[in-house]
C-alpha positions as CSV (number, residue, x, y, z in Angstrom):
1,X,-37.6,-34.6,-13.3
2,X,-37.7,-33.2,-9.7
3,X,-34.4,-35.5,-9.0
4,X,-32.8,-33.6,-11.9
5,X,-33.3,-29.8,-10.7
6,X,-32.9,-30.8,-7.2
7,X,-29.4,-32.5,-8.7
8,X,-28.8,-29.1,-11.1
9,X,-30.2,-26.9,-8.4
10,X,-27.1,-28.4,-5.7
11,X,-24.7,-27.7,-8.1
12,X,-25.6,-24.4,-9.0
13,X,-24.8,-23.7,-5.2
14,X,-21.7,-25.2,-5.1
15,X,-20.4,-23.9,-8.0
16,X,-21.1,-20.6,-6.7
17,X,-19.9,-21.2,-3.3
18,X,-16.7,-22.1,-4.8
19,X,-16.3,-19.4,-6.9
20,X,-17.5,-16.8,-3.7
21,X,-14.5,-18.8,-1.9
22,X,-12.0,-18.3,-5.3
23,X,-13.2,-14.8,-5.3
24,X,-12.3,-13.9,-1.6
25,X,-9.3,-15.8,-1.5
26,X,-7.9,-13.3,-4.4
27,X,-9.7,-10.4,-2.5
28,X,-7.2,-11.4,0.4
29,X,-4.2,-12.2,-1.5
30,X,-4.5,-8.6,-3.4
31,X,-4.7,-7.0,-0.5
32,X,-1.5,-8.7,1.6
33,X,0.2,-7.6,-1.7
34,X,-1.0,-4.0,-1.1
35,X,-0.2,-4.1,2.4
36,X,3.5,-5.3,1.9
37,X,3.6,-2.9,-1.0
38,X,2.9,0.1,1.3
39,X,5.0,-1.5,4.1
40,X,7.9,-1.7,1.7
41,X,7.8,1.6,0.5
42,X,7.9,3.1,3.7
43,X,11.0,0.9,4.5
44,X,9.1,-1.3,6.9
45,X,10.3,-5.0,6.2
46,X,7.9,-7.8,7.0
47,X,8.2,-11.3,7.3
48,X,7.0,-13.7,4.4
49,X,5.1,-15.6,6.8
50,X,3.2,-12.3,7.9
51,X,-0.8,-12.8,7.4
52,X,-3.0,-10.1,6.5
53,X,-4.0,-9.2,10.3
54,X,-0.3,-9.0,10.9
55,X,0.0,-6.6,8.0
56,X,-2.7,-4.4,9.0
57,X,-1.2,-4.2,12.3
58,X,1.9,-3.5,10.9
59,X,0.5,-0.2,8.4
60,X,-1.3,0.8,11.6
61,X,1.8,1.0,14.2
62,X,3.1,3.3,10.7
63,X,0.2,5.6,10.0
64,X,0.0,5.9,13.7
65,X,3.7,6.8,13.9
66,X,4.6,4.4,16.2
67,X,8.1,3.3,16.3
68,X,8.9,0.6,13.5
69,X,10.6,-2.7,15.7
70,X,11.9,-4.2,12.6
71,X,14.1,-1.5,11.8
72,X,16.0,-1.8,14.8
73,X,18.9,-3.9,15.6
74,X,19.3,-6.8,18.4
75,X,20.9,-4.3,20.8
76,X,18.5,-1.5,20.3
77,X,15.8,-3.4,20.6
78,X,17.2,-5.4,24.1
79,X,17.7,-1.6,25.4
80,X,14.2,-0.7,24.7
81,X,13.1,-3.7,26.8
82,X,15.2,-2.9,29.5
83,X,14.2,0.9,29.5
84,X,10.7,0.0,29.6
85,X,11.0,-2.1,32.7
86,X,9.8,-5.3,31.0
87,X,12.9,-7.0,32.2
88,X,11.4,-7.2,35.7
89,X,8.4,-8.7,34.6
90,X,9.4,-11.2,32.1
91,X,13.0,-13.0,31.4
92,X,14.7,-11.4,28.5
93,X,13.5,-13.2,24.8
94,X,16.5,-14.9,23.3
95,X,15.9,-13.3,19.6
96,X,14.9,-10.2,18.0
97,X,11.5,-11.1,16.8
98,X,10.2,-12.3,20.3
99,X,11.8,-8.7,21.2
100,X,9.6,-7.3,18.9
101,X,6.0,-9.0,20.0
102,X,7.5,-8.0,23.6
103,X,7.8,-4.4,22.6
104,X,4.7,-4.7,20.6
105,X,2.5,-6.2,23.3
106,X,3.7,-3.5,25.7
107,X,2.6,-0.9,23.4
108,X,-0.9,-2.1,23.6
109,X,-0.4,-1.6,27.0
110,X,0.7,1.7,27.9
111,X,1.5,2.3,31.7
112,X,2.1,5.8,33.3
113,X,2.9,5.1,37.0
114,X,3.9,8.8,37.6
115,X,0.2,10.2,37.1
116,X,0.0,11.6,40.6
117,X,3.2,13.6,40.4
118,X,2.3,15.8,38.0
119,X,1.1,19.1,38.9
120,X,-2.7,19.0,39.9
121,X,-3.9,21.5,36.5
122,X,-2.1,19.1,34.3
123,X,-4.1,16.1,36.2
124,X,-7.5,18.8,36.0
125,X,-6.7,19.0,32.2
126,X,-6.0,15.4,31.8
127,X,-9.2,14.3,33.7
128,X,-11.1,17.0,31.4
129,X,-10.2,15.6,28.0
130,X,-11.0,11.9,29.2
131,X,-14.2,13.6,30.0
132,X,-14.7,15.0,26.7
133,X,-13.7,11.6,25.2
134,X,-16.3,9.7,26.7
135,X,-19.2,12.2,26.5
136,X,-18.5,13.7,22.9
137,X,-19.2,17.0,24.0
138,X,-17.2,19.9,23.1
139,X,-14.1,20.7,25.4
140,X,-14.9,24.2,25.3
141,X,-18.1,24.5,25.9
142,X,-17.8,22.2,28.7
143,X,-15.1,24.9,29.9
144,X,-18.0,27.6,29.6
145,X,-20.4,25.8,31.8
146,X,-18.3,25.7,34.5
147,X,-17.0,29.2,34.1
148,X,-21.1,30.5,34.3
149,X,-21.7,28.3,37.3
150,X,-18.7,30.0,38.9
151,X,-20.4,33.6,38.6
């Protein structure tokens, strides 16, 4: 009798392992659809082949207004990698999507070499917000304090 629950009791789990795995597999697929849905609406064409990270990645660069790669031709795209200075740092990709994962991967990346040019308040202001963005604090009550310590 103990054989047969044990037996019952094993494929209880699996049964509901299975259907926890049928479950999030259609949790997944519903929500690529939804992701290509809102891609498409907003004219943003992705590949077939795109998985769901992909797509997320994709509805973030939107939402965050970043420049959509895949609506841009060969050439454009080539110029934008040359503008960017990437040509010196790796040989030209021979097609548009490695173009794109160029561009994209640069992105990630941003680079401002011209930081010490600007005029010393924009730097002061600069290094105050990056303040404020690590601490959490106010920017202008920061601003106060100092004004008070000045007096």
């Amino acid at each position: 009798m103990q054989r047969f629950k044990a037996f019952f009791a094993r494929e209880l789990d699996n049964t509901a392992r299975s259907n926890s795995q049928a479950g999030q597999e259609a949790d997944v697929k519903k929500e690529k659809a939804q992701l290509k849905l809102n891609l498409a609406i907003n004219g943003v064409v992705s590949d077939h082949r795109d998985n769901v990270a992909r797509l997320s990645y994709l509805w973030k660069r939107f939402r965050g207004g970043h420049l959509m790669y895949q609506r841009c031709s060969f050439i454009e795209l080539s110029e934008f990698f040359w503008q960017r200075g990437l040509g010196a740092v790796k040989p030209k990709p021979r097609s548009k999507k490695s173009l794109i994962a160029a561009l994209e991967q640069a992105d990630e990346q941003p680079v401002f070499e011209r930081f010490l040019e600007l005029p010393p308040e924009l730097r002061a202001m600069i290094f105050a917000y990056a303040e404020y963005e690590e601490d959490g604090e106010e920017f202008e009550e920061s601003e106060e304090s100092e004004e008070s310590e000045d007096e």
